[in-house]
C-alpha positions as CSV (number, residue, x, y, z in Angstrom):
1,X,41.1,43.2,41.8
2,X,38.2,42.5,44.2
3,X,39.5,40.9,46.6
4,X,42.8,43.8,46.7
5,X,40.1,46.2,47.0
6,X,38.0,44.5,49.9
7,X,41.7,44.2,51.9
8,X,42.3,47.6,51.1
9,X,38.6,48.6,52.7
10,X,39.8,46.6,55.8
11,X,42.3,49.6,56.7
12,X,40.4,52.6,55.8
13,X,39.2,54.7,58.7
14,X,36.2,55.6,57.0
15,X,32.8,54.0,58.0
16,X,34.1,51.5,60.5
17,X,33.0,52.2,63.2
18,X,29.5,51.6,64.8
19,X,26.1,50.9,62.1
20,X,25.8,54.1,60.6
21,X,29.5,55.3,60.9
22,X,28.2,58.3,62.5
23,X,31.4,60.3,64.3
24,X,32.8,57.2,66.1
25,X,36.2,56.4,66.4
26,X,38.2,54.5,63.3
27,X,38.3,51.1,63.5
28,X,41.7,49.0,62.9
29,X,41.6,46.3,61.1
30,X,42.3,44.2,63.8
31,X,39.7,45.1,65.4
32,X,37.3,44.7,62.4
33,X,38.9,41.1,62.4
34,X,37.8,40.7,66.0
35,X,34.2,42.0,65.4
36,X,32.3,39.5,62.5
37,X,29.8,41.9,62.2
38,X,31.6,45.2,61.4
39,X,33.5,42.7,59.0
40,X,30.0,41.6,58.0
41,X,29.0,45.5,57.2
42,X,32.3,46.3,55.3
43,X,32.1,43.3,53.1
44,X,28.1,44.1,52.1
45,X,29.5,48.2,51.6
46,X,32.2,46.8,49.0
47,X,29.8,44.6,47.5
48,X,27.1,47.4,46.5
49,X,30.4,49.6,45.5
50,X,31.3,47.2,43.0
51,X,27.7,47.1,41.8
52,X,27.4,50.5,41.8
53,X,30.3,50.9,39.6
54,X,29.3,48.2,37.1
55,X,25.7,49.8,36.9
56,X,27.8,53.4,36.2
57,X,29.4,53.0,32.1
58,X,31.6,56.1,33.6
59,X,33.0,54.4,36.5
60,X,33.2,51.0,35.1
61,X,35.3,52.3,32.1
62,X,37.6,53.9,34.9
63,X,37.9,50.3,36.2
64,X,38.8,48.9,33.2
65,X,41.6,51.4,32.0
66,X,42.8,50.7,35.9
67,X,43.1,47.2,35.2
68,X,45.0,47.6,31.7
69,X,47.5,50.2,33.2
70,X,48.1,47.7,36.2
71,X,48.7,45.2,33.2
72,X,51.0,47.2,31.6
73,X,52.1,48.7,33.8
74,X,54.4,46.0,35.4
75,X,55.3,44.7,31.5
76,X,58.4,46.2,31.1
77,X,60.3,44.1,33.6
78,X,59.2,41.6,31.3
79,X,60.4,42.8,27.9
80,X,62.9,41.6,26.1
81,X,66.1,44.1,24.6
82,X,64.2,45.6,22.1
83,X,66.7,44.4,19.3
84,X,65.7,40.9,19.8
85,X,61.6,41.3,19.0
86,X,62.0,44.2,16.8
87,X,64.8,42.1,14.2
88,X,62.4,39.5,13.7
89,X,59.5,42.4,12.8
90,X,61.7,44.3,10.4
91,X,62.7,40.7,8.4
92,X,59.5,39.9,8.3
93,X,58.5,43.1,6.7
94,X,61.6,42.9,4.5
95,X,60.2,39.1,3.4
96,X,57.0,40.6,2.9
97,X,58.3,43.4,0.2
98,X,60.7,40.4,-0.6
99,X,57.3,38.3,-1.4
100,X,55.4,40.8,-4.0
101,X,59.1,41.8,-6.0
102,X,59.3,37.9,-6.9
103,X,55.9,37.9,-7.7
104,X,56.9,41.0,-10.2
105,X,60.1,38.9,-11.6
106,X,57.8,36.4,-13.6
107,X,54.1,37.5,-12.8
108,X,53.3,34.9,-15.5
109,X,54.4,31.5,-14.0
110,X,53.1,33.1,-10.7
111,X,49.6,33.4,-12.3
112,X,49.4,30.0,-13.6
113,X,50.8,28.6,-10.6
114,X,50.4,25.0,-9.6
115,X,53.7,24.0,-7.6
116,X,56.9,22.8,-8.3
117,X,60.4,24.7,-8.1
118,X,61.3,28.5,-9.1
119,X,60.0,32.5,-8.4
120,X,56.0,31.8,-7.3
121,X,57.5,29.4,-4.8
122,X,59.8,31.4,-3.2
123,X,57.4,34.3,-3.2
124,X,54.4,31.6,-1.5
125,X,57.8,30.6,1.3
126,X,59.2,34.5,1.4
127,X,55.4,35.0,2.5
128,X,55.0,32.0,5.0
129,X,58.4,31.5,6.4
130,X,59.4,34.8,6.2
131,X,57.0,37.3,6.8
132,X,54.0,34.9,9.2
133,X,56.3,33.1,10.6
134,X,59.0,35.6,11.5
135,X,56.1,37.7,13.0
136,X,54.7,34.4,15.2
137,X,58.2,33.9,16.9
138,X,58.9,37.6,17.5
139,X,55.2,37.9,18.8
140,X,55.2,35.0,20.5
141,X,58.3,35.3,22.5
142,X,57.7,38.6,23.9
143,X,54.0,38.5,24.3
144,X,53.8,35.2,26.2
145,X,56.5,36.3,28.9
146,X,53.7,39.7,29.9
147,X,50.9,37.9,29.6
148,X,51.7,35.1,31.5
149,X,54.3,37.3,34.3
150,X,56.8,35.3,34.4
151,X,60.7,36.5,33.6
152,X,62.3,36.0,30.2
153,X,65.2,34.1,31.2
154,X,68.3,33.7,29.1
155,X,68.6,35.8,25.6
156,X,71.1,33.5,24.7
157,X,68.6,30.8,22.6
158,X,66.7,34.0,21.1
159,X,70.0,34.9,19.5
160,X,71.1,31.7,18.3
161,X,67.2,31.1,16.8
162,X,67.8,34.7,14.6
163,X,71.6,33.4,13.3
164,X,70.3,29.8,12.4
165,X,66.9,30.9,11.0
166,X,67.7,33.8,9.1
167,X,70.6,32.6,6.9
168,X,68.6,29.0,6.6
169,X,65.3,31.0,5.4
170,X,67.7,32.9,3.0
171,X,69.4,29.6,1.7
172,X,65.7,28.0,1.1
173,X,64.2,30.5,-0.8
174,X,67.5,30.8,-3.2
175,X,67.5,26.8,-3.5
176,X,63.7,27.1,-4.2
177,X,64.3,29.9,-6.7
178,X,67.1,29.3,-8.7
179,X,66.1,26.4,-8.8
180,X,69.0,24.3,-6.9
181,X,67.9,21.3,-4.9
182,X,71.3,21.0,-2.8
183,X,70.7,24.6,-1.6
184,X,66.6,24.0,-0.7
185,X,67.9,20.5,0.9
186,X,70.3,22.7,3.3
187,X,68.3,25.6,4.0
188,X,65.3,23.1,4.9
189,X,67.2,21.7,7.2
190,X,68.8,25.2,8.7
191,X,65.2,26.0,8.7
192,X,64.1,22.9,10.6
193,X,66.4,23.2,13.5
194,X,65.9,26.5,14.2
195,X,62.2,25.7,14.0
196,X,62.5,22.9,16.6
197,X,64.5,25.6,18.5
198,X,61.5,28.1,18.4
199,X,59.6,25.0,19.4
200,X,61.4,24.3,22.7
201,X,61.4,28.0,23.4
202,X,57.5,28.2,22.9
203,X,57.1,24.8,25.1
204,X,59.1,26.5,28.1
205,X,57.1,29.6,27.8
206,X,54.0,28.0,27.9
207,X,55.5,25.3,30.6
208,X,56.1,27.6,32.9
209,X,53.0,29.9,32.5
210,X,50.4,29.8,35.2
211,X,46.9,31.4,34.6
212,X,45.5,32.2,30.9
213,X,44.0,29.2,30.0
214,X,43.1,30.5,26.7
215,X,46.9,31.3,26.0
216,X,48.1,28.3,27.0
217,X,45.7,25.8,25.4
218,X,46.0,27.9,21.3
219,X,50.1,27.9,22.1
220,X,50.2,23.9,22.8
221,X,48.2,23.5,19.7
222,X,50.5,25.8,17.7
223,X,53.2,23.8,19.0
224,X,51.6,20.7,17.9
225,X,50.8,21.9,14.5
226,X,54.5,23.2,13.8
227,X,55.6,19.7,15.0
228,X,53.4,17.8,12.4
229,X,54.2,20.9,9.3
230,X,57.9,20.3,9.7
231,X,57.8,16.7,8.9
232,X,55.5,17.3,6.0
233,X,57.9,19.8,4.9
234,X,60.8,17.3,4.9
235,X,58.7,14.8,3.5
236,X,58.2,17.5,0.1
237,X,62.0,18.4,0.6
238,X,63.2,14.9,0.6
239,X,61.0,14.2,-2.7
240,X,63.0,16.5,-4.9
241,X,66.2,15.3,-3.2
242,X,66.0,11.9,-3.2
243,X,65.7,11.0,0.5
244,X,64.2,8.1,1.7
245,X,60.4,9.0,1.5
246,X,58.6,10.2,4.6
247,X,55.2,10.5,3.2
248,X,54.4,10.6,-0.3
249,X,53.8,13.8,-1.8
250,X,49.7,13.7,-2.5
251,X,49.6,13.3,1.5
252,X,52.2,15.2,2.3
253,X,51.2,18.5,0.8
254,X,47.5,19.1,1.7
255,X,48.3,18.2,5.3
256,X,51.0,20.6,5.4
257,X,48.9,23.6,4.2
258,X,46.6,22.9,6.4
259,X,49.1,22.3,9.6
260,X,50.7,25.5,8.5
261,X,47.7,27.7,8.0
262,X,45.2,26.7,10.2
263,X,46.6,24.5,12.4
264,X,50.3,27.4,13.1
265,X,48.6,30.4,12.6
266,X,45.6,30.3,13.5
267,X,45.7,29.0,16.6
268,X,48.2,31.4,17.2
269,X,46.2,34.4,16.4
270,X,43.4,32.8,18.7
271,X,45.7,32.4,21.1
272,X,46.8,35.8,21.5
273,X,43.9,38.1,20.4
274,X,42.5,36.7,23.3
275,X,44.9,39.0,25.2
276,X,45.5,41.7,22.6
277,X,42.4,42.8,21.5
278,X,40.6,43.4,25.3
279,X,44.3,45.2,26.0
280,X,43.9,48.1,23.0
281,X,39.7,47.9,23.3
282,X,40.3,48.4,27.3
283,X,37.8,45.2,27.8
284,X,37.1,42.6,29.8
285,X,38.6,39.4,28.3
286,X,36.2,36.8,26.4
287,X,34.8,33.9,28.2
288,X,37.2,31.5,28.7
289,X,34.5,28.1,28.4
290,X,33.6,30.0,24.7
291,X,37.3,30.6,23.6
292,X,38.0,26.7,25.1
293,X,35.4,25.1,22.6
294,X,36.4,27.3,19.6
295,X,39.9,25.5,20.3
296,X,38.5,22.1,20.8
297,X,36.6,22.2,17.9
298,X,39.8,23.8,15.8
299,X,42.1,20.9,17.6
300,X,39.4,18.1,16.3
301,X,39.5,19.2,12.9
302,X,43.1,19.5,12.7
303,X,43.2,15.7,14.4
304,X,40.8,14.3,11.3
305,X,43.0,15.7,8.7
306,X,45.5,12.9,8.3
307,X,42.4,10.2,7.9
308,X,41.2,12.7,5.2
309,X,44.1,12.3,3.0
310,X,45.4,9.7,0.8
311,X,44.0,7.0,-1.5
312,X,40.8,5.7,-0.9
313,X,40.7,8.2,1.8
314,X,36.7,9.0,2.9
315,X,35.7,12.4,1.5
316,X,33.6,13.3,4.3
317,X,36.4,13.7,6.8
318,X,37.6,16.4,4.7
319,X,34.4,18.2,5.1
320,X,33.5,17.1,8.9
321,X,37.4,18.8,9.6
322,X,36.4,22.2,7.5
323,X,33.0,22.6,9.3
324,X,34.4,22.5,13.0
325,X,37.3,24.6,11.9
326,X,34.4,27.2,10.7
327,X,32.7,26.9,13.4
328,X,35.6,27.1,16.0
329,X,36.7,30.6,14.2
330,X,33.0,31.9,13.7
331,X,33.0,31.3,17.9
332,X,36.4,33.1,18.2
333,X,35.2,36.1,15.6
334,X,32.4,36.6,17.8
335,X,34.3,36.7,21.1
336,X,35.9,39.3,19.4
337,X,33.6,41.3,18.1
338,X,32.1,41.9,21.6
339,X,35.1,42.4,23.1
340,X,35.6,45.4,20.8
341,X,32.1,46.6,21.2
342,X,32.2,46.3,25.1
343,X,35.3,48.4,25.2
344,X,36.6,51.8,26.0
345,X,37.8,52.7,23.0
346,X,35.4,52.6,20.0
347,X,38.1,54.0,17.5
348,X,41.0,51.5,17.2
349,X,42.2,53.0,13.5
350,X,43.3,51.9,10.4
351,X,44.8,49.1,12.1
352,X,41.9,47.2,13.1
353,X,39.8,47.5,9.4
354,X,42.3,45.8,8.4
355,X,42.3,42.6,11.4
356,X,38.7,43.0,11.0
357,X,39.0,42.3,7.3
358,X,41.1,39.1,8.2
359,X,39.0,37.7,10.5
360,X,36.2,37.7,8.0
361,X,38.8,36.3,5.2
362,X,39.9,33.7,7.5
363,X,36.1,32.3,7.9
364,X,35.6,32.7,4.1
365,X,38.7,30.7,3.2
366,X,37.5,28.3,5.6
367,X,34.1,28.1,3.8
368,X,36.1,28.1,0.5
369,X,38.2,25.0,1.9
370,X,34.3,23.7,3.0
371,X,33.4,23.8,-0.6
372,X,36.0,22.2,-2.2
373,X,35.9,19.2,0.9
374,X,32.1,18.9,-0.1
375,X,33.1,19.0,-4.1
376,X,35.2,15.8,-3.3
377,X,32.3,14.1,-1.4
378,X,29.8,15.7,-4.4
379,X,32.0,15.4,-7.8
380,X,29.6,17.4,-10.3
381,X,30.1,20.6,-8.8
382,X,32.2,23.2,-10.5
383,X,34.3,24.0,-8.1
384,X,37.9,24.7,-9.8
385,X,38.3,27.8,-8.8
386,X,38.4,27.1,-5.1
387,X,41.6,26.2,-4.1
388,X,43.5,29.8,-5.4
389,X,40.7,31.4,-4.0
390,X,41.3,29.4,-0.4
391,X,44.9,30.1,-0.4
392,X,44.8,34.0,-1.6
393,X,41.8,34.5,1.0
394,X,44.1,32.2,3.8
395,X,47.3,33.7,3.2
396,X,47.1,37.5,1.9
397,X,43.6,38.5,3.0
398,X,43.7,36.7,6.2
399,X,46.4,35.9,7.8
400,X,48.5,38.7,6.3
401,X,46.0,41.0,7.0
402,X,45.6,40.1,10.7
403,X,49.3,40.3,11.7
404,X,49.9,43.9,9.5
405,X,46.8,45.3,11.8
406,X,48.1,43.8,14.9
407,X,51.7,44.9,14.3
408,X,50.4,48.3,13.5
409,X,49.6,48.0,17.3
410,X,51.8,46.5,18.8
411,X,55.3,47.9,17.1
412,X,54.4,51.8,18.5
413,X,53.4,50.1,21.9
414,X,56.9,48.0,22.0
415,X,58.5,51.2,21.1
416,X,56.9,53.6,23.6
417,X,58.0,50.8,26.6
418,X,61.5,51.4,25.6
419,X,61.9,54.3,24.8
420,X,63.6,56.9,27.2
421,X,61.9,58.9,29.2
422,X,61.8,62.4,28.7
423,X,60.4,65.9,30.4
424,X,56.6,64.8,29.9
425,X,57.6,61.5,30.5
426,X,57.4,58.3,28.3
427,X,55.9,59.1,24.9
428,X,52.8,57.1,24.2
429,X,52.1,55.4,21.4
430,X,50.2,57.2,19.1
431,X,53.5,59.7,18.9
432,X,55.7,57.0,18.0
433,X,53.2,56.2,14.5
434,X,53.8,57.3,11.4
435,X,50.2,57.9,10.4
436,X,51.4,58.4,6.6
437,X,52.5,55.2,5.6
438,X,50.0,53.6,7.5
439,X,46.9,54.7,6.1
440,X,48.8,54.0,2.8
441,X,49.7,50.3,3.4
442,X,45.9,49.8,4.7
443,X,44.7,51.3,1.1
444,X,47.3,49.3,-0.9
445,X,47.1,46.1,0.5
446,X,43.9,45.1,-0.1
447,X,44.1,46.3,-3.6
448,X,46.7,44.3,-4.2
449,X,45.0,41.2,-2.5
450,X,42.2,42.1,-4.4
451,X,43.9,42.3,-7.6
452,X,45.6,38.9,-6.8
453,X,42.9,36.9,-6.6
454,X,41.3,38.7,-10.1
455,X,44.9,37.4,-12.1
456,X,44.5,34.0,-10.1
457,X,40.8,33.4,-12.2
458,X,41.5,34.9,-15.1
459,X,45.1,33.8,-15.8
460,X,46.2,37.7,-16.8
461,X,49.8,38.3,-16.1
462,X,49.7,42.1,-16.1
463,X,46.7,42.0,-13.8
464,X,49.6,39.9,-11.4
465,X,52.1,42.5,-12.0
466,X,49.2,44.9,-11.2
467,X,49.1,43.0,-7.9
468,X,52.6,42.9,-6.9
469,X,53.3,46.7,-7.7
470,X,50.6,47.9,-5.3
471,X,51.5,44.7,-2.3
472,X,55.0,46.2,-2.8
473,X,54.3,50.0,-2.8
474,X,52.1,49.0,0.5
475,X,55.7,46.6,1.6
476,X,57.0,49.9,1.8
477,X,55.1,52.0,3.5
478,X,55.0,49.5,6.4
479,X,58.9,49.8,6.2
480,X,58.7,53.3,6.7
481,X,56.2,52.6,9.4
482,X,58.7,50.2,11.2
483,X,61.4,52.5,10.6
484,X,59.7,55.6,12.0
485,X,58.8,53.8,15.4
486,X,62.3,52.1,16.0
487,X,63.9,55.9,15.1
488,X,61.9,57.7,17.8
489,X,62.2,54.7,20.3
490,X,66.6,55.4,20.1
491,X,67.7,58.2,22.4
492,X,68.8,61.3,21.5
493,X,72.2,62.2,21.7
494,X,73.1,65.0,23.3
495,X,75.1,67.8,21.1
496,X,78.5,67.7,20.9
497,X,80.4,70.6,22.6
């Protein structure tokens, strides 16, 4: 943006003439060109502009909301139909109200959960596959193309993605549920090629991005990660199957958690609040060196986890890997945090108590998942009730939380790019939210996170049922809150006769 304003200085007929600019002709650029030391003068005028403007809050948040509308402003050549992002929100939504009913359907075995076949692991899969990870690909392939300007290409793969992953994702969950293992074998593998087709998607995307350092170096890692999940998936798959083992199952499960939560997510979320939360704060973007050692340190503890599993394995891998994760996403919280406090708007909503309240989960599950590394290394401390309390604060409280706020965002923004223009223009996106059910999902879900991790210690079933009536009532409301934005976004038709 500097240097467009200094070339736009170079033509303006104000000031350019003599020292002093006092009533002498306008000078041409060429002739500015020609004369170093006019050039000289307009360059030192821009200069103390610029630090005029930084020194004014005023001015300098009129530069800011400048550079955001020039962002956005040139994103809708970049959008994909809106069909294509907003089916992958509303499944996951419907996989998320999908998550807490199978919780309801046996609250019991969910409580006392420890793995192996039926309802509580469908629910944990309807949670991951279908709700996290049917928000990262819908995310993900529409936020990468903006942020990185470059055109979307072919809709083609997108489409095929949706009709292989959905019915896969459907096939798993009733294999996993019933239970039947020739239905979980089938729908893991639906669910794997259309994972590997998300994959090569992602890798083009971030191939042929230029810029956004940040961006790019969180989306290779997510890559990575989802690589190194899917065969630790098979490898659990293959176990109730009978396939030829993979890894065995003690390995296996720990390092696909992990891959999953920290290493998927995660990074994902890093990856992309980087451009999302300085876009709705109207900030300046975090520094990149910071944001590139919270990666590092994130990608070094996801590289330690496989010597930290496995017999005879050393226990203080396991707790080397959890501290530089920590510390990687204390560095990224913080980048954050100043981002929002640096920004225009001070008042983000509903929406951002709750990514607020996942970013603080996220760094406590971490610490949770720190605890139990150091109870292996340190074997009298009574730590059993860590790892519920890791994967409720991972999966519902953090990572859940994080991608409802965001969403709350982002589905009104999607909606207000597409939808038509009318006499005032193109509606923003605070018309396009239904306020309602969203201050009613931000209440309920964190009463029913809250109430999930009180059944997971004290082994009460009706406290679970407790749980997944209020996560369901709150799977509702964000249902409404999907449907209200994707209603206003459609065109009106015009009455008949």
């Amino acid at each position: 943006m500097k240097s467009a304003c200094y070339c736009a200085a170079l033509d303006d007929s104000v000031g350019g003439g003599a020292p002093g600019g006092g009533g002498s002709a306008p000078r041409t650029a060429a002739e500015l060109i020609s004369d170093p030391a006019a050039l000289e003068r307009r360059r030192a005028a821009h200069e103390a502009a610029l630090q005029r403007i930084a020194a004014d809050p005023v001015r300098e948040a009129t530069r800011q909301a400048a550079r955001a509308s020039s962002f956005l402003g040139t994103a809708k050549s970049r959008l994909l139909p809106a069909s294509m992002p907003f089916r992958f929100f509303g499944a996951a939504m419907g996989f998320h109200l999908l998550f807490w009913l199978l919780l309801l359907l046996d609250p019991g075995a969910a409580t006392g959960f420890a793995g192996g076949l039926g309802a509580p692991l469908a629910a944990l899969h309807s949670l991951t596959l279908g709700t996290l990870t049917m928000t990262a690909i819908g995310a993900s392939l529409q936020l990468l193309p903006v942020a990185t300007r470059q055109s979307i290409g072919s809709t083609r793969w997108i489409v095929l993605l949706w009709w292989l992953y959905l019915p896969s994702l459907l096939l798993l969950l009733a294999g996993m549920g019933w239970p039947q293992t020739r239905w979980m074998a089938a729908g893991a593998v639906g669910v794997t090629l259309a994972l590997l087709l998300y994959a090569a998607l992602l890798a083009r995307n971030l191939m042929g991005a230029r810029g956004m350092p940040v961006v790019l170096v969180h989306g290779w890692l997510a890559l990575a990660a989802l690589l190194a999940l899917l065969l630790a998936a098979l490898a659990m798959v293959g176990g109730y199957s009978g396939w030829p083992p993979l890894l065995d199952r003690a390995r296996a499960l720990p390092l696909h958690v992990a891959w999953a939560g920290y290493g998927f997510m995660v990074m994902l979320i890093m990856g992309f609040s980087a451009i999302l939360v300085p876009m709705f704060a109207l900030s300046p973007p975090p520094p990149t060196r910071r944001a590139l050692i919270a990666a590092a340190l994130g990608a070094l503890a996801l590289v330690l986890l496989p010597l930290a599993v496995g017999e005879g394995a050393w226990p203080g891998w396991w707790v080397l890997a959890c501290a530089l994760a920590l510390i990687g996403f204390v560095i990224h919280v913080m980048q954050m945090r100043h981002c929002l406090q640096s920004g225009m708007r001070k008042d983000l909503g509903s929406s951002f108590v709750l990514v607020r309240l996942g970013w603080a989960l996220i760094a406590a599950s971490l610490a949770c998942a720190l605890l139990q590394a150091l109870g292996g290394a340190l074997p009298a401390l009574p730590l059993a009730w860590l790892p519920p309390t890791t994967a409720v604060l991972l999966l519902l409280l953090g990572l859940l939380s994080v991608l409802t706020g965001v969403l709350s965002r982002i589905l009104p923004f999607l909606a207000s790019m597409h939808a038509p223009t009318g006499k005032r223009g193109r509606p923003v996106p605070s018309a396009l939210t239904a306020a309602g059910p969203q201050r009613w999902h931000a209440w309920a879900h964190p009463i029913a996170c809250a109430l999930l991790l009180l059944a997971s210690w004290s082994g009460q079933a009706w406290l679970m049922a407790l749980a997944a009536l209020a996560g369901a009532s709150g799977a509702v409301a964000f249902i409404l809150f999907y449907r209200h934005a994707w209603r206003r976004m459609q065109p009106v038709a015009p009455p008949s006769g």
